[in-house]
N, C-alpha and C positions, 0 to 999 in steps of 0.2 A: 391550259385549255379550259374554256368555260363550260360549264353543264349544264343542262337545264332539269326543271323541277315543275314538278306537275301537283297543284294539290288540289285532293277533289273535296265534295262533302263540306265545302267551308259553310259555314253558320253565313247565311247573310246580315244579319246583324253588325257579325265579325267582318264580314266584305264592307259594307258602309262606312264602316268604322274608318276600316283601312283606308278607304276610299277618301274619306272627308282628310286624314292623316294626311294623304297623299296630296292634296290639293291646299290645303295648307302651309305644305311644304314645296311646293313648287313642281310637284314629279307626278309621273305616273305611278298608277298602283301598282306596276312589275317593280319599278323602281324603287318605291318606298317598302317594300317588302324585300326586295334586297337588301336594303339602307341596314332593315333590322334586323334580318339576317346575319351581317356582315358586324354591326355594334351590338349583338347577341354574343357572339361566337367571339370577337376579337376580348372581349372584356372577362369572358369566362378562365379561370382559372387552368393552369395546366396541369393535367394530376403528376405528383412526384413518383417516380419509382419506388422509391424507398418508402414513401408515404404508405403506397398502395401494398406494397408487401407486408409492412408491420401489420395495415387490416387482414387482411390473408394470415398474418401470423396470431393474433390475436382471433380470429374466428375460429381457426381450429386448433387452438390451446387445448391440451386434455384431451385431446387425438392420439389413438395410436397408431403412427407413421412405417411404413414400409421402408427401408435404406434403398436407394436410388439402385447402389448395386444387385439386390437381392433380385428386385424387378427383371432388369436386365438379365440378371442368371437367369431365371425363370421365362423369360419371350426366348431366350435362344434355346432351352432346353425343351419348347414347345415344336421348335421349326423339326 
């Protein structure tokens, strides 16, 4: 299903831009703004799981961690 987007506050500058972009390329400015949208997102990278946790592992190195179970003891022993 498609959505739509609203964006306010654009720089007219940045409208023209897109504008002259748009007419260049043969489209409307909805549609050159999708175009980029679309070849923004399709080319970006996917974060890895394992990538993103090793960050998470490394940022809180030299932490001192709670044991998952102790937690657990402690929320039931509050109920």
């Amino acid at each position: 299903m498609a959505k739509a987007l609203n964006v306010r506050n654009l720089d007219d500058g940045v409208y023209e831009k897109l504008r002259s972009r748009a007419a260049r390329h043969g489209r409307s400015t909805e549609a050159e703004i999708r175009q980029i949208l679309t070849d923004t997102i399709a080319n970006e990278p996917r974060q890895d799981f394992w990538a993103l946790a090793e960050k998470l592992r490394a940022a809180t190195k030299g932490r001192r961690h709670t044991p998952s179970e102790i937690l657990q003891r402690e929320g039931r022993d509050e109920r």
